[in-house]
Structure formats: structure tokens, C-alpha cells
C-alpha positions as CSV (number, residue, x, y, z in Angstrom):
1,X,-32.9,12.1,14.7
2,X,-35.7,14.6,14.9
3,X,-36.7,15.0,18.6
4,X,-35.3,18.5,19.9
5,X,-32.2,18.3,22.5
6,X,-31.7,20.2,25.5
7,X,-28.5,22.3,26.4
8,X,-27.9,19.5,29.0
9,X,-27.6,17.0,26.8
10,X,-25.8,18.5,23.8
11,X,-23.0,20.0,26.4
12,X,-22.8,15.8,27.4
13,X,-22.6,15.0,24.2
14,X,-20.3,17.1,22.5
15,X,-17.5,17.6,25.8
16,X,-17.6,13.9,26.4
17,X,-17.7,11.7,23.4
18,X,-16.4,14.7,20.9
19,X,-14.3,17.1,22.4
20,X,-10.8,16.9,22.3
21,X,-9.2,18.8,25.6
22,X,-6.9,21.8,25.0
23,X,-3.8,20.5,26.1
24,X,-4.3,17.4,24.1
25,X,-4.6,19.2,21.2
26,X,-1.4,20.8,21.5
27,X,0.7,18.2,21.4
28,X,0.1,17.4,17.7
29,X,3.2,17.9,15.5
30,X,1.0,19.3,12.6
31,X,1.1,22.6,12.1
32,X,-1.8,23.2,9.0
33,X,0.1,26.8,8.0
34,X,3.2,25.4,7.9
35,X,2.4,23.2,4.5
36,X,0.1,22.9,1.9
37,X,-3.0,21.1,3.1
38,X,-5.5,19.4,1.0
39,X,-9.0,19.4,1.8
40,X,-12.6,17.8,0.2
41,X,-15.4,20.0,1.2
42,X,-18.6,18.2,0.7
43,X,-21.7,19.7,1.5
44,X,-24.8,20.2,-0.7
45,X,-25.6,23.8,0.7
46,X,-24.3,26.2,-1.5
47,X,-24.2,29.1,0.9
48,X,-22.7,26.6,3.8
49,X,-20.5,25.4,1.3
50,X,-18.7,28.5,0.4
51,X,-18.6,29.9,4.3
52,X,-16.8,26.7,5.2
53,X,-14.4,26.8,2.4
54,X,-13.6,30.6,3.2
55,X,-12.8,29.5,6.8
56,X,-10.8,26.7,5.7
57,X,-9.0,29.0,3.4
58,X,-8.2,31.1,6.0
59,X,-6.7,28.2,8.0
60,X,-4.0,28.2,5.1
61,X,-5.8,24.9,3.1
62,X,-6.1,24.2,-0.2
63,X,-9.9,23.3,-0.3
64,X,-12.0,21.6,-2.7
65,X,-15.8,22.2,-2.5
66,X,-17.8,19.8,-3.6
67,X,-22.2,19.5,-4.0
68,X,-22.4,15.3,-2.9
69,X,-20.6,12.7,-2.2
70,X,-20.8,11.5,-5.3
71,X,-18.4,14.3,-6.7
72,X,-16.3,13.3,-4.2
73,X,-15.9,9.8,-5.0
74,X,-15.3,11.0,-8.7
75,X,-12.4,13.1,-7.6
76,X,-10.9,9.9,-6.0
77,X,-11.2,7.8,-8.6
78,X,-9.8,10.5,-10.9
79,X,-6.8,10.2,-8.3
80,X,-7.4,13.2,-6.1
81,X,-5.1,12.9,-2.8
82,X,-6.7,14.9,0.0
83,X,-5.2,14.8,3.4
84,X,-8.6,15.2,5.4
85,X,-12.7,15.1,4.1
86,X,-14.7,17.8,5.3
87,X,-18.5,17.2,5.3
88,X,-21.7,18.9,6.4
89,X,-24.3,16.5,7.6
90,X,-27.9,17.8,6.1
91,X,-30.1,14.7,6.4
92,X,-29.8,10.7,8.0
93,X,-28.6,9.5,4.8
94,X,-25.2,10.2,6.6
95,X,-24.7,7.0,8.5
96,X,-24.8,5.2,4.9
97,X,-22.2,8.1,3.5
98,X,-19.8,7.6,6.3
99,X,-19.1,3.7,6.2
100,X,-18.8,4.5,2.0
101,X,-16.1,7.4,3.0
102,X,-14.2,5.7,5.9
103,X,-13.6,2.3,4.3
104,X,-13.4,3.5,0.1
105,X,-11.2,6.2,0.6
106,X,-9.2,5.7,4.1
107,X,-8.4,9.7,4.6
108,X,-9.9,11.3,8.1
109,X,-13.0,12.4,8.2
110,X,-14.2,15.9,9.8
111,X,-18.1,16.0,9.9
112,X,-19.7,19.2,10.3
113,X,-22.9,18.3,12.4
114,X,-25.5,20.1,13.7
115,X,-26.3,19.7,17.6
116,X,-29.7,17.4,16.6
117,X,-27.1,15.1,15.0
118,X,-24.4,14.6,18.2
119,X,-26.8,11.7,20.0
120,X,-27.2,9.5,16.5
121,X,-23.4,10.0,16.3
122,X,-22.8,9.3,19.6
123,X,-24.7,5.9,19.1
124,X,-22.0,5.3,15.8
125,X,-18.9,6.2,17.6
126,X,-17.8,3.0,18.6
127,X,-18.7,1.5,15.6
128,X,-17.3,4.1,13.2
129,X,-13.8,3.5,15.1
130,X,-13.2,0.0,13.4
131,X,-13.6,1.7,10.2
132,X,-11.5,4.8,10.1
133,X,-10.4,8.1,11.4
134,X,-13.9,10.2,12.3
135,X,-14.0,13.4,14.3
136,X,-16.8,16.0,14.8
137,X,-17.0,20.2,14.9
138,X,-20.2,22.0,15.5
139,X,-20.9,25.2,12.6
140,X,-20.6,27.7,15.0
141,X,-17.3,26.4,16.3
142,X,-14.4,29.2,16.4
143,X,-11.8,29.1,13.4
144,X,-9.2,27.6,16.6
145,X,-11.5,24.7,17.2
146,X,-11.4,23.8,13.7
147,X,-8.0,24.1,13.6
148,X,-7.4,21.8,16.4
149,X,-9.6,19.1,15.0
150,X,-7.9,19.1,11.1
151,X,-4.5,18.8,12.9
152,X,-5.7,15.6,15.6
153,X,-7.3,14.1,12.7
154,X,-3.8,13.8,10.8
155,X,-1.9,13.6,13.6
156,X,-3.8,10.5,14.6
157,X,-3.0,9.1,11.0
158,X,0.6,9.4,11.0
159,X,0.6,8.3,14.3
160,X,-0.9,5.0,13.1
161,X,1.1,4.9,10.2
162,X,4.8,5.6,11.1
163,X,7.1,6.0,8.4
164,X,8.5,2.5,6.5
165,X,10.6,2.3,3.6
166,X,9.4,1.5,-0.1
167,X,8.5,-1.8,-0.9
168,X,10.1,-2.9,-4.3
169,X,9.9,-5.7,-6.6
170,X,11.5,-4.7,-10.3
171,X,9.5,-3.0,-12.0
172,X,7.1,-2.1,-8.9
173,X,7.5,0.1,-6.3
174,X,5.3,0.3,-3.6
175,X,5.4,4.1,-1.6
176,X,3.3,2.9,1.6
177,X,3.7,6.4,3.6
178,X,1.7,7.5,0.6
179,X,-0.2,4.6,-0.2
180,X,0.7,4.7,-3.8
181,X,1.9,1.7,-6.1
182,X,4.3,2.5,-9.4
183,X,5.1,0.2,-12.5
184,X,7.5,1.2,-14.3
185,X,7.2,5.1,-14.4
186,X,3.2,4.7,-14.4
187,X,1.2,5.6,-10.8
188,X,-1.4,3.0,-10.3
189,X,-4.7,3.9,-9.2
190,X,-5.6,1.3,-6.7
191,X,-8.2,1.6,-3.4
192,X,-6.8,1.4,0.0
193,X,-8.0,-2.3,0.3
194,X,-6.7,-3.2,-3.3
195,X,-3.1,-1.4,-1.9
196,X,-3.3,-3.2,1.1
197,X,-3.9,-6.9,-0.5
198,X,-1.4,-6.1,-3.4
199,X,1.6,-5.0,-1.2
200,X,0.7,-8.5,0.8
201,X,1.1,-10.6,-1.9
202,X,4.3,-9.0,-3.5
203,X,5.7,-9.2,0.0
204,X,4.7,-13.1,0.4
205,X,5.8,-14.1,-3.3
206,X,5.6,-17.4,-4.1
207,X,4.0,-18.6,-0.9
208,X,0.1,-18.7,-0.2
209,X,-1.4,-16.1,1.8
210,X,-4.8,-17.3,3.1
211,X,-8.2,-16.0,2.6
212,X,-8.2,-15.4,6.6
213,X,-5.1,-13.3,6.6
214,X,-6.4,-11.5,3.4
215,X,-9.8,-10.8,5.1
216,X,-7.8,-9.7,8.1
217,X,-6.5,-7.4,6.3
218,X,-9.8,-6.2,5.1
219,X,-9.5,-2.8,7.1
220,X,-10.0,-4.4,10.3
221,X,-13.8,-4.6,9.6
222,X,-15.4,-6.7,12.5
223,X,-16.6,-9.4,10.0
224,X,-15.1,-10.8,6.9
225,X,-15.3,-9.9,3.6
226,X,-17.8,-12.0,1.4
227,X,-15.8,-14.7,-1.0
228,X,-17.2,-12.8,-4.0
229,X,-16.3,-9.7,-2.3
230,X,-12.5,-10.7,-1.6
231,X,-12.3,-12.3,-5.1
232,X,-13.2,-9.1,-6.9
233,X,-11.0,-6.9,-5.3
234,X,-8.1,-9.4,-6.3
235,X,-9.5,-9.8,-9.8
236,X,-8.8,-5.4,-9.5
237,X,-5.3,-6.1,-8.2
238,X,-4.6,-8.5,-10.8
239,X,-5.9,-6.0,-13.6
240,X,-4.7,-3.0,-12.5
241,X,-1.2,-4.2,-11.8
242,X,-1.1,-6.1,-15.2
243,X,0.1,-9.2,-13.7
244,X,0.4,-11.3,-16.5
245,X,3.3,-14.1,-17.7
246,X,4.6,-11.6,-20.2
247,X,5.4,-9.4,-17.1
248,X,6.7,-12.6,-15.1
249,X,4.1,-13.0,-12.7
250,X,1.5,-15.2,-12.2
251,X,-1.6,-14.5,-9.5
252,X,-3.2,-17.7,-8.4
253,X,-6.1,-19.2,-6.8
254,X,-5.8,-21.8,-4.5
255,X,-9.6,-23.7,-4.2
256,X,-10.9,-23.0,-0.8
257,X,-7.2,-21.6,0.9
258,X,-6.0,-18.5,-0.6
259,X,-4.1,-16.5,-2.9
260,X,-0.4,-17.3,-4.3
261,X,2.0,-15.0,-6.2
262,X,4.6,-16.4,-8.3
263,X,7.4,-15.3,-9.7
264,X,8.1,-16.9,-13.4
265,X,11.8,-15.4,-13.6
266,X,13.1,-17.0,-10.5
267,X,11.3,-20.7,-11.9
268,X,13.1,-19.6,-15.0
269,X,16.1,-19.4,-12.9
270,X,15.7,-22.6,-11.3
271,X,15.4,-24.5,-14.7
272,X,18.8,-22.8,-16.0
273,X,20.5,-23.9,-12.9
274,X,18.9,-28.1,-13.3
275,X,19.9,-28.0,-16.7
């Protein structure tokens, strides 16, 4: 977006589709000072870049500055857990970036924007919603502002993800509060979607799971994953999570219907008990 924007229509812009009213904000249970608070700052100007992170720092966050996105992606992979992304918009490459961000890494997304960004964003809101949690500050916001929009942005997550118990299955333990998977004593480094379709399997073992409730699962993305898609990101699970007869379990494909875990201890069990 190039073409200038008038005080009119960055005041529309920014108090109706971005700002979050006062007394709203206050009623989220998050209190940044109170804990330790993780943060990814991305944003490829050096002298933004260490502004922000003093402003965050002051907020009481433990911030991580980053040059691209593509550091960013590295720390996750390394298994970096950050409880919100910070990230400066600087060119229209952003609208690629954020559907990368929102569906890879599933943490809230704060975008610094500048006010020749708000209409283009404006245009993404609705779509962006089926893909994660997005929210929006200006530069020159206050400290407060900021504030405000770090603590919505998690309340909004735990709000959407209330507390549930582990999910265990001998030598795995799912932790879905944290979205973390463990064998054994070993964390498992899986992606939100590979979490998501592992922990549906374990939970439906030895029963199929279909290829439509697998690709509902898919984030709640408005269209389905591609086959090849889907089949890789089992082909991960399956990997990562060493499921393999000599750890009793077998991961299945069922032609043209789904997946199927089963469990070779309790067929094991069955054939004791006929013989």
C-alpha cells in the first residue's frame, strides 16, 4: 500500500477494526509483570529493533530480537517457546510472513505497523482470523497501549485453550496446555499441526480417523489440506514419534479413508488370551 492516508481514515481504521476499548482490556487475567514473559522481536531495523526491545524490557519481558523471520523460524525449530511474536512490518512481503507465522508456529502475533499499513490489514482481518491470534499497535503507541495488547493477545489464547489434563499412552505423554509431546524422558519437537494430528491418533487407537476429520483438524484453515500435504505431516508424526513395531505401534494408511493407529501389545494380549 503506497497511496498516503488521511487522519480520517487512519482514526477509522485503527479505533474500529484495531483498537481494543479500555475497559475491555482490563478484564484480562494476565498480568505481564507478574511472571516471566517470553517474547520474539523480529524486525530488520536495527535501530527500531533495539527501541522496541528496550520498551518491552521495560514491560518486565524477556525479549528476543531477531533481523528476519527466518531467524525466527530457526529459533522454533531449535525449540524456542515464546508466549507472543512481536514484528515490525517494513515492506508488503508481510501478508506472505503472517500466514507462515500464524499457521507454523501457532503463538499470538503482535504486528508493529505503520499507519500506511492499517487499510491492507484491515482488508486481511477477517481472513487472518481463521488462522491464528493477530493484533496490531502503531510505533508511537504509549508503553500502556502495548501493554494492553501483549496481555489480550494471551488472554485470548488461554481463553481458547482452557486447561485439560495430560494425555498419556505408556511411554508418551502428551502436555496439551503446553503443546508439548514426551517419550520416555525425551521432549519431542513436533509443529502445532503435527501435535495436533498425533494427540488424535493416540486418542483414537486402533480405530480409523478419516482424512476429513484429520483435515478438520488442520487449524481450521477454510480449505483442506492437499493429500500430499496431510500425508507428509503424518509421515513427520510417524518419524518423530518413532512409531515403529519394536516400540508396539503400528501407523497405518488406509487407501482413500484415513489413518489408523494400532496398538501391537493389546493384539499381543488378545492372542495370549485365544491361546
Amino acid at each position: 500500500m503506497t497511496g498516503a492516508i488521511d487522519k480520517a481514515e487512519l482514526s477509522y481504521f485503527y479505533q474500529n477494526e484495531f483498537m481494543t476499548p479500555l475497559d475491555q482490556s482490563r478484564q484480562s487475567q494476565v498480568a505481564i509483570k507478574e511472571k516471566t514473559f517470553f517474547v520474539a522481536l523480529v524486525d530488520s531495523d536495527a535501530t527500531q529493533r533495539n527501541l522496541l526491545r528496550s520498551r518491552l524490557d521495560s514491560l518486565g519481558c524477556a525479549s528476543l530480537a531477531l533481523a528476519s523471520i527466518e531467524d525466527l523460524f530457526a529459533n522454533l525449530r531449535a525449540g524456542k517457546k515464546f508466549e507472543c511474536i512481536v514484528m515490525a512490518i517494513s515492506n508488503e512481503e508481510f501478508k506472505r510472513q503472517l500466514k507462515s507465522i500464524l499457521i507454523d508456529s501457532d503463538i499470538p502475533l503482535l504486528l508493529v505497523a505503520l499507519p500506511e499499513y492499517l487499510g491492507a490489514l484491515s482488508h486481511l482481518k477477517e481472513e487472518m482470523a481463521s488462522y491464528g491470534n493477530m493484533d496490531v499497535v502503531l510505533p508511537f503507541s504509549t508503553d500502556r497501549e502495548l501493554e494492553w495488547r501483549l496481555e489480550m493477545l494471551v488472554h485470548r489464547k488461554q481463553a481458547a485453550n482452557p486447561a485439560v489434563e495430560d494425555f498419556v499412552w505408556d511411554e508418551y505423554r502428551f502436555e496439551i496446555d503446553r503443546r508439548q509431546v514426551w517419550l520416555e524422558e525425551e521432549n519431542v519437537s513436533l509443529k502445532p499441526m503435527e501435535f495436533h494430528l498425533a494427540l488424535e491418533l493416540f486418542r483414537n487407537m486402533n480405530s480409523l480417523v478419516t482424512r476429513e476429520r484429520l483435515a478438520f483438524l488442520w487449524r481450521g484453515r477454510p480449505r483442506s489440506p492437499g493429500s500430499r500435504a496431510l500425508d507428509v505431516c503424518i509421515s513427520n508424526v510417524r518419524r518423530k514419534l518413532k512409531l515403529v513395531p519394536e516400540r508396539g505401534l503400528i501407523l497405518r494408511s488406509i487407501y482413500g479413508r484415513g489413518y489408523e493407529m494400532n496398538s501391537m501389545r493389546k493384539e499381543a494380549q488378545l492372542m495370549e488370551a485365544q491361546a
